[in-house]
mmJSON file of the N, C-alpha and C atoms, coordinates in Angstrom:
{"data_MODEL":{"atom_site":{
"group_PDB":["ATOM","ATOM","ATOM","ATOM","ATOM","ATOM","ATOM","ATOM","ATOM","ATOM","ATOM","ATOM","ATOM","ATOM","ATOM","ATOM","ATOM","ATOM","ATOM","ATOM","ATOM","ATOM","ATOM","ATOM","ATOM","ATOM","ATOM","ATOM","ATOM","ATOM","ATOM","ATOM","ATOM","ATOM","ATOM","ATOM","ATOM","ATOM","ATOM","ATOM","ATOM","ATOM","ATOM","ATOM","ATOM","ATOM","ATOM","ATOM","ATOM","ATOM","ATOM","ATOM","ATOM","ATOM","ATOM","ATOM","ATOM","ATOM","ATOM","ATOM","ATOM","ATOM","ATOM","ATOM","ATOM","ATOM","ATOM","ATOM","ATOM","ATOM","ATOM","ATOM","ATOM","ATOM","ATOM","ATOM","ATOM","ATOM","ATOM","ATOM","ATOM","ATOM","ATOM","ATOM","ATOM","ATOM","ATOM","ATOM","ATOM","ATOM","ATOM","ATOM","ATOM","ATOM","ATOM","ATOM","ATOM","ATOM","ATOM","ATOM","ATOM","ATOM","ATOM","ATOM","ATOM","ATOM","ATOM","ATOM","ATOM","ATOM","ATOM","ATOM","ATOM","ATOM","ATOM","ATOM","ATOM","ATOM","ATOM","ATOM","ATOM","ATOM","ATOM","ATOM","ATOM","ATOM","ATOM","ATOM","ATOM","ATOM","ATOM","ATOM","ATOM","ATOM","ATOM","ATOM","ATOM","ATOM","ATOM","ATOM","ATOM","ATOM","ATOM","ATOM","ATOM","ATOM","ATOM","ATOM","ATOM","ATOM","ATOM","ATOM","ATOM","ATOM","ATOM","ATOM","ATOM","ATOM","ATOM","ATOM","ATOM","ATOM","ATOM","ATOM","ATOM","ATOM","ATOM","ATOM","ATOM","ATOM","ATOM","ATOM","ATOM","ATOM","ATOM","ATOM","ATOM","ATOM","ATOM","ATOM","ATOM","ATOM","ATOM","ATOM","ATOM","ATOM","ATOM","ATOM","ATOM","ATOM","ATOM","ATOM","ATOM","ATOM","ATOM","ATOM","ATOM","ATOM","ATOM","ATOM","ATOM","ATOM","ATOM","ATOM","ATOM","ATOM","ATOM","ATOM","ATOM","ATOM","ATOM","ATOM","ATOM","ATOM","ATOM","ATOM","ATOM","ATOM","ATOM","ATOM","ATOM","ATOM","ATOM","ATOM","ATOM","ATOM","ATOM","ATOM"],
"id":[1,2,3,4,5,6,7,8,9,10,11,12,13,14,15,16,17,18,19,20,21,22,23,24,25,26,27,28,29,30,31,32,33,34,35,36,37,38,39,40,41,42,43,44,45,46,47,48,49,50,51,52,53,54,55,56,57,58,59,60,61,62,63,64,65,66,67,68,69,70,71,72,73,74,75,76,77,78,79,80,81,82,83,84,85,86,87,88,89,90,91,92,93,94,95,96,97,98,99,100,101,102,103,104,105,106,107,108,109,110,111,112,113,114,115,116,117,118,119,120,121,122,123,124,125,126,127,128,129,130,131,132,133,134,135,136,137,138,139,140,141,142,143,144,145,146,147,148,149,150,151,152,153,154,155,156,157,158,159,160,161,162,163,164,165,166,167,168,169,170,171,172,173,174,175,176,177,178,179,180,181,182,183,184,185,186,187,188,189,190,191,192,193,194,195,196,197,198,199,200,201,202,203,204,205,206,207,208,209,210,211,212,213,214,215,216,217,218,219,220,221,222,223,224,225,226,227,228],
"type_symbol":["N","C","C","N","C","C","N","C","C","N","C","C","N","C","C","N","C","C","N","C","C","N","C","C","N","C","C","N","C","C","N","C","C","N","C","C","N","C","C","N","C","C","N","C","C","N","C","C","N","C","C","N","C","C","N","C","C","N","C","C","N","C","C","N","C","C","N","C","C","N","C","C","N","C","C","N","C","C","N","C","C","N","C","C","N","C","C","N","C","C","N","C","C","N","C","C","N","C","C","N","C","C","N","C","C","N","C","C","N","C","C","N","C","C","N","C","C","N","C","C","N","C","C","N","C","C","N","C","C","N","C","C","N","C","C","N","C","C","N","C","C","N","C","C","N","C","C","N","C","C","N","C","C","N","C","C","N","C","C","N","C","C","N","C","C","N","C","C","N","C","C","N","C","C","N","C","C","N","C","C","N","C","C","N","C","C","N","C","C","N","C","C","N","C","C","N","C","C","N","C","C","N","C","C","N","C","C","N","C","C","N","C","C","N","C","C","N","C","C","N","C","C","N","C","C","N","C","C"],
"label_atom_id":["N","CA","C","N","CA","C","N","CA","C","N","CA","C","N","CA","C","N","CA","C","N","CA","C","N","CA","C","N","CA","C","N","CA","C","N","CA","C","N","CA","C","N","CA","C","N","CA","C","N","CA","C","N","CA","C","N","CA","C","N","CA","C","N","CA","C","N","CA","C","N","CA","C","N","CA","C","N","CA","C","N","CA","C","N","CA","C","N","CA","C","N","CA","C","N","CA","C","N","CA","C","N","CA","C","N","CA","C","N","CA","C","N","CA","C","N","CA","C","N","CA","C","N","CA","C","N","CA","C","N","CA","C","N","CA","C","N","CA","C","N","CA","C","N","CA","C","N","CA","C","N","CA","C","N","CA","C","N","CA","C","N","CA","C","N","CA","C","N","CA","C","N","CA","C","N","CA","C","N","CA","C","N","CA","C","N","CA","C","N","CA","C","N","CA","C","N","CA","C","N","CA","C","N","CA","C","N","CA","C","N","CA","C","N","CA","C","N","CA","C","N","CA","C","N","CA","C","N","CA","C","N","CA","C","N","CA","C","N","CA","C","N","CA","C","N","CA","C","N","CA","C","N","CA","C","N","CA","C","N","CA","C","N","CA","C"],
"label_alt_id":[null,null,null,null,null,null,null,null,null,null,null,null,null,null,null,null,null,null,null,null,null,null,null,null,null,null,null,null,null,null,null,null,null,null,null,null,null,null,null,null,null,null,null,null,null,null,null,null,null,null,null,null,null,null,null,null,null,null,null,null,null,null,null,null,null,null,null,null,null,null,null,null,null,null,null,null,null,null,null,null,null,null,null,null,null,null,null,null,null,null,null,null,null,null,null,null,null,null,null,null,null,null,null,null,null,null,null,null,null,null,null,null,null,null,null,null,null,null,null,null,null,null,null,null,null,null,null,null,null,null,null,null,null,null,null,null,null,null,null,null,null,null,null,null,null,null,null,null,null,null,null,null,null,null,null,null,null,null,null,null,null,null,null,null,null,null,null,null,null,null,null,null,null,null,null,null,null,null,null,null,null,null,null,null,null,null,null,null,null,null,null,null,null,null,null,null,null,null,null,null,null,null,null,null,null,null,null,null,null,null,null,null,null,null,null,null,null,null,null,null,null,null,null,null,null,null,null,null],
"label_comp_id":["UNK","UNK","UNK","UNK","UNK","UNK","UNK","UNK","UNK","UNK","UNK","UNK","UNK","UNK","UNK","UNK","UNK","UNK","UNK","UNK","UNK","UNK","UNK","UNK","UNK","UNK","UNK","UNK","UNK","UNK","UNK","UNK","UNK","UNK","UNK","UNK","UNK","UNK","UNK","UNK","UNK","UNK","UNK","UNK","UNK","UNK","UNK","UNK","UNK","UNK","UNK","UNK","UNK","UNK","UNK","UNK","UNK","UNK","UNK","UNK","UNK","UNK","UNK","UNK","UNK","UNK","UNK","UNK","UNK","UNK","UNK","UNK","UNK","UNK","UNK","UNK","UNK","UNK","UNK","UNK","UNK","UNK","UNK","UNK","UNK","UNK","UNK","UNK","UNK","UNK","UNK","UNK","UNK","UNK","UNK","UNK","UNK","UNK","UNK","UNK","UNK","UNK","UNK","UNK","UNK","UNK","UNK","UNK","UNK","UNK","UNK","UNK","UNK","UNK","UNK","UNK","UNK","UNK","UNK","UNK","UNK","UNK","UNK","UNK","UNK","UNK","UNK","UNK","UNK","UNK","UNK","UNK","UNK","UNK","UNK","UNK","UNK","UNK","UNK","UNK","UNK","UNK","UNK","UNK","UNK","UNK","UNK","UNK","UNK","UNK","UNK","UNK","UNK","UNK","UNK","UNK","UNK","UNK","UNK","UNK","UNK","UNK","UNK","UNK","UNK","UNK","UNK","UNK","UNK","UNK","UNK","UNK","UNK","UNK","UNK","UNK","UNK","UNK","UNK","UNK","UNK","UNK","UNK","UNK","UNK","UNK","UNK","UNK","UNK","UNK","UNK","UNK","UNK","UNK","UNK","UNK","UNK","UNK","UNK","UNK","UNK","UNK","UNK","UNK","UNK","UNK","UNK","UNK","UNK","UNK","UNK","UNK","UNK","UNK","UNK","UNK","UNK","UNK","UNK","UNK","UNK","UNK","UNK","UNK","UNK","UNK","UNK","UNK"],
"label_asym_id":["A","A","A","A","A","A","A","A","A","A","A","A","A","A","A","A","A","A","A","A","A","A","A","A","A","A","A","A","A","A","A","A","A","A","A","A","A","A","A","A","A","A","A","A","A","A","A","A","A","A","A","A","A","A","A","A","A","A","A","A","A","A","A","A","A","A","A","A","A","A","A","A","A","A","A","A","A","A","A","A","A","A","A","A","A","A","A","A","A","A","A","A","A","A","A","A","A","A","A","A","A","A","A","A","A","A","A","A","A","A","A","A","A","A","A","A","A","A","A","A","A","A","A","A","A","A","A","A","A","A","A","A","A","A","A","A","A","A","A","A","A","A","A","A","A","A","A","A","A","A","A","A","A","A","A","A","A","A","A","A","A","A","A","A","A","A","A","A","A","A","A","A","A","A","A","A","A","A","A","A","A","A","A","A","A","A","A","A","A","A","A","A","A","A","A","A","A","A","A","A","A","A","A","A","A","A","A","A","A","A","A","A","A","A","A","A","A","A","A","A","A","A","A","A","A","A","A","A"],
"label_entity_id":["1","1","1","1","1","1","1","1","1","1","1","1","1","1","1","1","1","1","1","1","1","1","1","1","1","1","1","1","1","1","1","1","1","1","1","1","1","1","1","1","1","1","1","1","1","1","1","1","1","1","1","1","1","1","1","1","1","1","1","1","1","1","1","1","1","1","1","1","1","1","1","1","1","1","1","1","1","1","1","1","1","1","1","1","1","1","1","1","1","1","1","1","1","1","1","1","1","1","1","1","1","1","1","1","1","1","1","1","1","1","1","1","1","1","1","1","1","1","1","1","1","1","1","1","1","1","1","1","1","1","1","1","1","1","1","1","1","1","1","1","1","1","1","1","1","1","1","1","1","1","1","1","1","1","1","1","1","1","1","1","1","1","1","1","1","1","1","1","1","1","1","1","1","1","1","1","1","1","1","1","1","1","1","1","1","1","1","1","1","1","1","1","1","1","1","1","1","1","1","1","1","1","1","1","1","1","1","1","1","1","1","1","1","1","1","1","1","1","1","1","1","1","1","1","1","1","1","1"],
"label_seq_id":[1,1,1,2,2,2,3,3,3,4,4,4,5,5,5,6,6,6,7,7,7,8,8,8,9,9,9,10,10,10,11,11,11,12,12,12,13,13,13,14,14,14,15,15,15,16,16,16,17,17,17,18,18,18,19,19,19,20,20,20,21,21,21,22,22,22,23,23,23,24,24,24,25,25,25,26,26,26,27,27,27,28,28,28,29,29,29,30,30,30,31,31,31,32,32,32,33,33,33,34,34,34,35,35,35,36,36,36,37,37,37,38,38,38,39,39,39,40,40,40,41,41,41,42,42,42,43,43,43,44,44,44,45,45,45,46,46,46,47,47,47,48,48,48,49,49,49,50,50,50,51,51,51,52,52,52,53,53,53,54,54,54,55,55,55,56,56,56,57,57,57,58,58,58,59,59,59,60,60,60,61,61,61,62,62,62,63,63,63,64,64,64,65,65,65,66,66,66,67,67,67,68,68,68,69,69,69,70,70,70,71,71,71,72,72,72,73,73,73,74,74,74,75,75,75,76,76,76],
"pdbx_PDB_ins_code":[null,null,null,null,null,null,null,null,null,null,null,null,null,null,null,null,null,null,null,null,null,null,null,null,null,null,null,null,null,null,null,null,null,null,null,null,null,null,null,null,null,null,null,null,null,null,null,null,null,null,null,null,null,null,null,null,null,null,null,null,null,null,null,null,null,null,null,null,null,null,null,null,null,null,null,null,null,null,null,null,null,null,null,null,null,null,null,null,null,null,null,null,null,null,null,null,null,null,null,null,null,null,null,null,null,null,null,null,null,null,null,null,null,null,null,null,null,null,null,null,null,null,null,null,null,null,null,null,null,null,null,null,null,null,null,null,null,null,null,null,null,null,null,null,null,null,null,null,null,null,null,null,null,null,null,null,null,null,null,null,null,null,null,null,null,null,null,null,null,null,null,null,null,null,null,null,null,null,null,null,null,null,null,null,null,null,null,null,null,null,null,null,null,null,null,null,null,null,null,null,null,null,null,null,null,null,null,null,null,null,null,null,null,null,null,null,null,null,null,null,null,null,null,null,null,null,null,null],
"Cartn_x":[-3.834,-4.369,-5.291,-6.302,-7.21,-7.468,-8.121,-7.936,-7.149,-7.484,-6.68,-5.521,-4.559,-3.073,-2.878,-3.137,-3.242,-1.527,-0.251,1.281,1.529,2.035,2.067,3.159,3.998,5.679,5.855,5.469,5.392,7.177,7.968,9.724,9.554,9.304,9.459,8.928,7.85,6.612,7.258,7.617,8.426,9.816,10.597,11.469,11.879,10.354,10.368,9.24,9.306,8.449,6.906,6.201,5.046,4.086,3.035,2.546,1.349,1.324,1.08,-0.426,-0.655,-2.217,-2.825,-3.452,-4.576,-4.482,-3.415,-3.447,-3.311,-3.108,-3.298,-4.543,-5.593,-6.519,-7.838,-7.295,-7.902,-7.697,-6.751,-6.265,-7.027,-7.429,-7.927,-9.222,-9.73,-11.122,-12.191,-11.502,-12.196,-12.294,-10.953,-10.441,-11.878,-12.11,-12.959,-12.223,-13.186,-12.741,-11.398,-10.433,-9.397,-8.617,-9.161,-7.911,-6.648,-5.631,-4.363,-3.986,-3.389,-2.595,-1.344,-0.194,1.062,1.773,2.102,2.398,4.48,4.948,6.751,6.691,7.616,7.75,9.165,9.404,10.709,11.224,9.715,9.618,8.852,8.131,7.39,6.293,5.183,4.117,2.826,3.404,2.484,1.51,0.968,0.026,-1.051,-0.214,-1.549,-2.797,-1.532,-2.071,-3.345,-3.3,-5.098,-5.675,-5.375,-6.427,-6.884,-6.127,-6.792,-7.52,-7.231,-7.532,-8.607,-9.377,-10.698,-11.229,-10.972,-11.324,-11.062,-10.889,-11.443,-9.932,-8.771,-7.572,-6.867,-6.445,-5.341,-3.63,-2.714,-1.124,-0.212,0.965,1.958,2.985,4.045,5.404,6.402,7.155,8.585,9.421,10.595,11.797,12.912,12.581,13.574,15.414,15.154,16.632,15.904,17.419,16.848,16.198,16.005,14.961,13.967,13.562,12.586,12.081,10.496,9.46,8.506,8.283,7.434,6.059,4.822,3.846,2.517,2.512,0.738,-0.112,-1.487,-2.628,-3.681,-4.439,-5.547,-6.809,-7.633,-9.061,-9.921,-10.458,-11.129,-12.336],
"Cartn_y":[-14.08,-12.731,-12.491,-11.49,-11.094,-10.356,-9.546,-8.413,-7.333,-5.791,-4.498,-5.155,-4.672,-4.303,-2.829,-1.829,-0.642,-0.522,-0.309,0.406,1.637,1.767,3.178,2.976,4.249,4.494,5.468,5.387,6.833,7.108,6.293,6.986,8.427,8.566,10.204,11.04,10.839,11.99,12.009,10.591,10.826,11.173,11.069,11.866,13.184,13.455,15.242,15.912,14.931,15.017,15.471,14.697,14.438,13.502,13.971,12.912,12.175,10.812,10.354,9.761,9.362,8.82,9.319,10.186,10.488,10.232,10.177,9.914,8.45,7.874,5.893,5.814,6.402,6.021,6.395,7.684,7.805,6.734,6.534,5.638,4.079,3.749,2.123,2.408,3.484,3.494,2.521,2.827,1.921,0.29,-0.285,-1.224,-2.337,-3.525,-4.579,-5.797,-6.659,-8.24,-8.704,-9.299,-9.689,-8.887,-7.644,-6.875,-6.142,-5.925,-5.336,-4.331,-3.797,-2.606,-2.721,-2.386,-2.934,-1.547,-1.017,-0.13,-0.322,0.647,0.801,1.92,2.023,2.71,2.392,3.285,3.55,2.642,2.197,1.647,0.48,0.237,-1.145,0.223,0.23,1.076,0.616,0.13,-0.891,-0.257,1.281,1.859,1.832,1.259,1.433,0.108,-0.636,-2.237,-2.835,-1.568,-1.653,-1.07,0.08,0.956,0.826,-0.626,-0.97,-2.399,-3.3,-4.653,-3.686,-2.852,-2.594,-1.975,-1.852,-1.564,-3.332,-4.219,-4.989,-5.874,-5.278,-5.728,-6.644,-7.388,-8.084,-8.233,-8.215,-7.88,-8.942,-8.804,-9.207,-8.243,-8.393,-7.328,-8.358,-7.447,-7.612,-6.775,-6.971,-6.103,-6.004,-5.695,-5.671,-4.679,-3.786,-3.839,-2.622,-2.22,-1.207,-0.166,0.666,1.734,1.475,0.207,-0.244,-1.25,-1.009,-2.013,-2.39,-3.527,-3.587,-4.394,-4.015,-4.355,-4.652,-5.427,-5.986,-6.056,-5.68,-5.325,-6.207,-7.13,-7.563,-7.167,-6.944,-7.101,-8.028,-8.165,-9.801,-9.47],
"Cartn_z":[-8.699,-8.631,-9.819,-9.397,-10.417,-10.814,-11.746,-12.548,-11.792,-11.299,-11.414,-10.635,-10.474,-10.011,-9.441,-8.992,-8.661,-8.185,-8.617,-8.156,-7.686,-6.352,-5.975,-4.96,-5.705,-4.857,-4.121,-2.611,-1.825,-1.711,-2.16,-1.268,-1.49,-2.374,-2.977,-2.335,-2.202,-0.867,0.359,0.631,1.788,1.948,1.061,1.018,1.037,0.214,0.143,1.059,2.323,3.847,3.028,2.022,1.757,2.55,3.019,3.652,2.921,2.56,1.621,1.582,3.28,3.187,2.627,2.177,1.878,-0.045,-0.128,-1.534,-1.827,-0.643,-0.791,-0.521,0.249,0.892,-0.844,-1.488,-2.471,-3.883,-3.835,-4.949,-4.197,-3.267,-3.031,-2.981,-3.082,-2.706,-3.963,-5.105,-6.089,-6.459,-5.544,-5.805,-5.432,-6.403,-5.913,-5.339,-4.974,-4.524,-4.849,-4.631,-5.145,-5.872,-6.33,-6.864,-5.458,-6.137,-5.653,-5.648,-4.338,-4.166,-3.602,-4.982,-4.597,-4.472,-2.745,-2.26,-2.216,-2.63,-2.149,-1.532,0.052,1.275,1.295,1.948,2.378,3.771,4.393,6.104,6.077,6.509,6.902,7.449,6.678,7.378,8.146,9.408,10.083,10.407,10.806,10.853,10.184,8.724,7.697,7.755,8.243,7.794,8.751,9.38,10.272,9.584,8.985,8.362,7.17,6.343,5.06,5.803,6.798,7.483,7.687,8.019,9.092,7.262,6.145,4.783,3.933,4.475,4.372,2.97,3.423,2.711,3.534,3.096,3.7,3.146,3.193,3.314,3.649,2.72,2.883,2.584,3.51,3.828,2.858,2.128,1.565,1.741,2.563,2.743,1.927,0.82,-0.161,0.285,0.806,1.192,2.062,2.646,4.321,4.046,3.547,2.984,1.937,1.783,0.924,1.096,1.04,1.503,0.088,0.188,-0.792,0.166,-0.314,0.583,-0.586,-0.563,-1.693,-0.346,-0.646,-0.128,-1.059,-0.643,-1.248,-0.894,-1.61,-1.722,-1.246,-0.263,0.075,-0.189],
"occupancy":[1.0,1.0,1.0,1.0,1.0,1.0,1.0,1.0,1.0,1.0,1.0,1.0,1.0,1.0,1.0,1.0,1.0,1.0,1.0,1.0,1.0,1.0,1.0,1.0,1.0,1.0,1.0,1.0,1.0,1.0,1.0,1.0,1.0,1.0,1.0,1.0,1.0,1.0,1.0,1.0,1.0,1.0,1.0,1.0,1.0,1.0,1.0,1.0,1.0,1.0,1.0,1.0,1.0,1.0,1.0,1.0,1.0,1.0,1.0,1.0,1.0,1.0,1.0,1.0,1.0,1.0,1.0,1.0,1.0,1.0,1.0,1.0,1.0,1.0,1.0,1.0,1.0,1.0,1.0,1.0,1.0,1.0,1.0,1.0,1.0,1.0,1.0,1.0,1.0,1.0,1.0,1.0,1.0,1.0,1.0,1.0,1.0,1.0,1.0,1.0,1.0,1.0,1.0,1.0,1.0,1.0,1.0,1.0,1.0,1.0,1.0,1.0,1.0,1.0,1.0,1.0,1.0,1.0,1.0,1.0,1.0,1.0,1.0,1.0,1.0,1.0,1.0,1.0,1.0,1.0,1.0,1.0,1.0,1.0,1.0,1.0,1.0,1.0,1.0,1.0,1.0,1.0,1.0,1.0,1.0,1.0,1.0,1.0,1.0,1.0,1.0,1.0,1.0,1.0,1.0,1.0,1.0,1.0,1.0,1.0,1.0,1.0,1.0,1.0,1.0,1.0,1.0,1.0,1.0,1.0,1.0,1.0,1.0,1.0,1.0,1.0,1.0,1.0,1.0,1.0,1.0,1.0,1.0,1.0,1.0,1.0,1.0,1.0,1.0,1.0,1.0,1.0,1.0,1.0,1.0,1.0,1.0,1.0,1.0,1.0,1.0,1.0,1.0,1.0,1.0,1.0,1.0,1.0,1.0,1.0,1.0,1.0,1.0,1.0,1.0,1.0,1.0,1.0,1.0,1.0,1.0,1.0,1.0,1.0,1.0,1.0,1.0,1.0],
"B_iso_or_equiv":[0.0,0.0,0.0,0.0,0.0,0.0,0.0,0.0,0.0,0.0,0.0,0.0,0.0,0.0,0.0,0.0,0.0,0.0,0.0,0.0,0.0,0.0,0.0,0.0,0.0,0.0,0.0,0.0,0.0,0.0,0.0,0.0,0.0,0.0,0.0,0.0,0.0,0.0,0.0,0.0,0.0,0.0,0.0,0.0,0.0,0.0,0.0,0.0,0.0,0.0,0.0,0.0,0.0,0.0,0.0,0.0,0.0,0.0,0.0,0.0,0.0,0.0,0.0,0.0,0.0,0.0,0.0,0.0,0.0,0.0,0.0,0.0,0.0,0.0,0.0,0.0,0.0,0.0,0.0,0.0,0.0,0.0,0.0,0.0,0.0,0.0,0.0,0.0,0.0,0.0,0.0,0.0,0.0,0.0,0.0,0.0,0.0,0.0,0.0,0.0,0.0,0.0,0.0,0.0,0.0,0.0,0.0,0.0,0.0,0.0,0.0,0.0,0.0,0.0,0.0,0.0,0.0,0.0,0.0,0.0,0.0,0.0,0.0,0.0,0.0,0.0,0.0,0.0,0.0,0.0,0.0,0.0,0.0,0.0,0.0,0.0,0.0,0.0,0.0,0.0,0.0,0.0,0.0,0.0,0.0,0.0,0.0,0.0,0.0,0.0,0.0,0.0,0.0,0.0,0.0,0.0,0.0,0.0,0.0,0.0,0.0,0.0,0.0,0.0,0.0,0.0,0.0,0.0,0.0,0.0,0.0,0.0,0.0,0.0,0.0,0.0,0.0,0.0,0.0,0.0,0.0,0.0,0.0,0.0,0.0,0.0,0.0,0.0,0.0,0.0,0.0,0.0,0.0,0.0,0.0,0.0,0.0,0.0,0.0,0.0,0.0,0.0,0.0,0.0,0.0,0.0,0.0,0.0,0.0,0.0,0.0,0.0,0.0,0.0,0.0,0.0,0.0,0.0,0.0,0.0,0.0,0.0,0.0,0.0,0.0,0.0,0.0,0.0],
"pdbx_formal_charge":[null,null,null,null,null,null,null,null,null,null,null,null,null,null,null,null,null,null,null,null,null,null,null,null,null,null,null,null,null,null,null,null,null,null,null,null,null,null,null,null,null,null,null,null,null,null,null,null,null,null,null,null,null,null,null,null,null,null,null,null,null,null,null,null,null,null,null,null,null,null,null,null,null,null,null,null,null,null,null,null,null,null,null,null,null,null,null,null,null,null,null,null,null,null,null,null,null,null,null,null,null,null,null,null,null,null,null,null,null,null,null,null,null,null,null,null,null,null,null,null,null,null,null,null,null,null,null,null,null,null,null,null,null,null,null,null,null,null,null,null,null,null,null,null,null,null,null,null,null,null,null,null,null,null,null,null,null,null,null,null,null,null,null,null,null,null,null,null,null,null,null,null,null,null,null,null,null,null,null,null,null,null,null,null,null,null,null,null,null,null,null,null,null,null,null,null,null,null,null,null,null,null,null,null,null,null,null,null,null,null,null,null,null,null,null,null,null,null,null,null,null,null,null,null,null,null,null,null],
"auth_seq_id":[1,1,1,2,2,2,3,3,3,4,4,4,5,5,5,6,6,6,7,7,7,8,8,8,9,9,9,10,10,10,11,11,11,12,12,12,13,13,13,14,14,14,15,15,15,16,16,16,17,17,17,18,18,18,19,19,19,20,20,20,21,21,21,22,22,22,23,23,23,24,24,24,25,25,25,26,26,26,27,27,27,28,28,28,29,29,29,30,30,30,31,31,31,32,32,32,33,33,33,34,34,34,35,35,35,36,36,36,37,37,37,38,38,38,39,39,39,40,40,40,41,41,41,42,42,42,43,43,43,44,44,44,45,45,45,46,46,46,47,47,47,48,48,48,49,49,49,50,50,50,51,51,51,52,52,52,53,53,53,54,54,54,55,55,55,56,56,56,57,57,57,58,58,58,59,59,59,60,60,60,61,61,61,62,62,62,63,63,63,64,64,64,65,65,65,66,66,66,67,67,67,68,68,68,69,69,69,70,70,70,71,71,71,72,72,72,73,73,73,74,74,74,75,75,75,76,76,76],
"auth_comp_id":["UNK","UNK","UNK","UNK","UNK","UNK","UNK","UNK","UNK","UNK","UNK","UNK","UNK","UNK","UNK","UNK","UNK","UNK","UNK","UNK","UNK","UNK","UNK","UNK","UNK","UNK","UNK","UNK","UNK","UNK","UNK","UNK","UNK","UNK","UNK","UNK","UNK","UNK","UNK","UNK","UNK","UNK","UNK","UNK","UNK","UNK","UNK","UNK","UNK","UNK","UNK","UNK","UNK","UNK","UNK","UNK","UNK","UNK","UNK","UNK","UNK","UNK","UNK","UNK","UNK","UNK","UNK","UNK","UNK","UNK","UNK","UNK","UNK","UNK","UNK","UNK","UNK","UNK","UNK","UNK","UNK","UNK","UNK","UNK","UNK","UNK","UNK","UNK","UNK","UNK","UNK","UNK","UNK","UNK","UNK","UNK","UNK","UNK","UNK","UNK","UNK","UNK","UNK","UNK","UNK","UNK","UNK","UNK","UNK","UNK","UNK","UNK","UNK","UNK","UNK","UNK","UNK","UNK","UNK","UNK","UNK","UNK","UNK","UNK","UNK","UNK","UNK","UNK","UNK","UNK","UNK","UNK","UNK","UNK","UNK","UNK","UNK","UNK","UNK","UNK","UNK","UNK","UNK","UNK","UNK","UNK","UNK","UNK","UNK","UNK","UNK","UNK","UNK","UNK","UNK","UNK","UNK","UNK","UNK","UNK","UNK","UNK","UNK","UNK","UNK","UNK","UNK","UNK","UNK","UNK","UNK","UNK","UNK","UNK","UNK","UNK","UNK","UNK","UNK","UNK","UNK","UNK","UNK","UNK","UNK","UNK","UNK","UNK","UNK","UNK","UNK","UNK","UNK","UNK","UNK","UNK","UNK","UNK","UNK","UNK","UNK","UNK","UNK","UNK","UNK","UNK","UNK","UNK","UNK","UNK","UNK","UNK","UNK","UNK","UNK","UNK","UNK","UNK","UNK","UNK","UNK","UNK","UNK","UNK","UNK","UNK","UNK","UNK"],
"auth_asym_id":["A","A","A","A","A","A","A","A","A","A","A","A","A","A","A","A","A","A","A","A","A","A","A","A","A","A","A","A","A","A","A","A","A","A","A","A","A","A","A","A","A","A","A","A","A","A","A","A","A","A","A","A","A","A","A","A","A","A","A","A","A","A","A","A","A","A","A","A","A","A","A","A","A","A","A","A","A","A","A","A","A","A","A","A","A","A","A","A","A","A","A","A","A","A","A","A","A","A","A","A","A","A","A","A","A","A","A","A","A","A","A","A","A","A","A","A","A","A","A","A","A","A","A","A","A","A","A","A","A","A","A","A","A","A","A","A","A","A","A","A","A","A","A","A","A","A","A","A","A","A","A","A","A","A","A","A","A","A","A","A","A","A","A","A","A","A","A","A","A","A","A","A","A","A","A","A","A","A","A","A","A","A","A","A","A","A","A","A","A","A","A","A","A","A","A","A","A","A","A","A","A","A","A","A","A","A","A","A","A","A","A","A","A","A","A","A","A","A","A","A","A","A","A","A","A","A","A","A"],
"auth_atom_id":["N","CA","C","N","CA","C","N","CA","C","N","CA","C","N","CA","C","N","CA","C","N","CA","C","N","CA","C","N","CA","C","N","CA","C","N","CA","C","N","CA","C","N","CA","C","N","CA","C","N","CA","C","N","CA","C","N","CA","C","N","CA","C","N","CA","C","N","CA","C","N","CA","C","N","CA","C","N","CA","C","N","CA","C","N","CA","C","N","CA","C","N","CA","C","N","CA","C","N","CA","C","N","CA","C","N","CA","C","N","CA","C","N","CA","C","N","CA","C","N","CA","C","N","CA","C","N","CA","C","N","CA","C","N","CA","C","N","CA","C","N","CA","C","N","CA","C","N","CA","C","N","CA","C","N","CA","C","N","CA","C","N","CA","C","N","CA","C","N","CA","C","N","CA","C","N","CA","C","N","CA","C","N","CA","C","N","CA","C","N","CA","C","N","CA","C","N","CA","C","N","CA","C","N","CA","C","N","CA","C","N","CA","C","N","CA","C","N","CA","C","N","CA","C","N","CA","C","N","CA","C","N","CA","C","N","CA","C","N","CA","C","N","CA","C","N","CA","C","N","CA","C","N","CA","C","N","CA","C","N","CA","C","N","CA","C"],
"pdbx_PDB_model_num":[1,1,1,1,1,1,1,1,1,1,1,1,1,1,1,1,1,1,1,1,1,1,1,1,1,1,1,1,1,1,1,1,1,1,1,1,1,1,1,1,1,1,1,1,1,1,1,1,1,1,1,1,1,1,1,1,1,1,1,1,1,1,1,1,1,1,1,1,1,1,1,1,1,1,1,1,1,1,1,1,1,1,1,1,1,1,1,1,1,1,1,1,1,1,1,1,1,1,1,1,1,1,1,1,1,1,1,1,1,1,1,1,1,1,1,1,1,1,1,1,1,1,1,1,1,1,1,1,1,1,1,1,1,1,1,1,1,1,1,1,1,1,1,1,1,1,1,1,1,1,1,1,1,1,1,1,1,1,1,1,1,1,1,1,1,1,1,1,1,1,1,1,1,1,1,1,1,1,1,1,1,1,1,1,1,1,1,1,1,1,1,1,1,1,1,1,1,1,1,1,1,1,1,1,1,1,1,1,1,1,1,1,1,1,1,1,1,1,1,1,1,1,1,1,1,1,1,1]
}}}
């Protein structure tokens, strides 16, 4: 991996029925080539994973235990 790392923990928004896109979609907007966006969810948010793939990211899912996802997003 290469330079930024961008970390962002929606459980909380969603816990407290926050809805969170628009504050992921603002936080990646800067991201370049190869940098990262290492997202924690409460779910597996497969919805998203088109809507950063067609923004030009690619993903890997980690299911760290039943209410927690961990998901890195790359930069291509």
């Amino acid at each position: 991996m290469e330079g930024t790392i961008l970390e962002m923990d929606v459980r909380e928004d969603i816990k407290n029925k926050q809805e969170p896109f628009q504050k992921i979609m603002a936080a990646i907007v800067g991201l370049k080539s190869k940098e990262v966006f290492l997202l924690h969810a409460p779910f597996e948010p497969v919805p998203l994973y088109g809507v950063l793939t067609a923004q030009g990211f690619e993903h890997t899912a980690e299911k760290v235990a039943e209410d927690y996802w961990k998901i890195t997003f790359i930069k291509k």
